[in-house]
Steps between C-alpha positions, in 0.01 A plus 500: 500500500411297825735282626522167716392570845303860448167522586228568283123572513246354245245712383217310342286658296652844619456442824769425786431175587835231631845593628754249354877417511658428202704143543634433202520666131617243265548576126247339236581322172319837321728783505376805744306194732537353864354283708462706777465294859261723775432446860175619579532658820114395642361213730583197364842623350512347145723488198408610133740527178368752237696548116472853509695719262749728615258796475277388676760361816559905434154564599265534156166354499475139353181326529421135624188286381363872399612634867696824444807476773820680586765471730619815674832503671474557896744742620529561881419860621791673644532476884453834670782698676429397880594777741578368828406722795678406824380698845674487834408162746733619772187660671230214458430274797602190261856655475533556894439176576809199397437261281612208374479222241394183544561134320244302375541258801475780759175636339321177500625412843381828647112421365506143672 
């Protein structure tokens, strides 16, 4: 089951349609219910409590005014292994020449 602070996307009628985070899941007075508090991540943000049973905080279709709609657990794609490839600087005019680091202050008193 989804759980506070996963993401989720809506699919309305079976189509992809909102990316949420789920706030809050708070149990109902019917057994197997919650009130289930989402952040819908669009422009305005905004707020929205749903009862929802458990299977369908578990991702089965459930229908609203007629609407069928699911939530689908996001889960990150792993990261690919980064291979870092390092080549020799000792011959490049930038290494020849001496550098140095400079403050803040120094930088914005060498542009005046």
């Amino acid at each position: 089951m989804a759980v506070e602070n996963d993401i989720v996307l809506i699919y309305i009628e079976h189509h992809p349609r909102i990316f949420a985070r789920i706030e809050k899941i708070v149990p109902d007075s019917k057994k197997d219910w919650y009130h289930v508090t989402l952040l819908l991540l669009q422009a305005p943000l905004e707020t929205v409590t749903w009862i929802l049973k458990d299977l369908y905080i578990d991702g089965a279709e459930f229908t609203m005014n007629g609407r069928p709609m699911r939530l689908e657990k996001v889960v990150a794609p792993r990261l690919a292994p980064v291979s870092i490839q390092t080549t020799a600087v000792e011959d490049s005019p930038a290494a020849q020449t001496k550098a140095r680091v400079l403050s803040f202050e120094e930088a914005k008193n060498k542009k005046k």
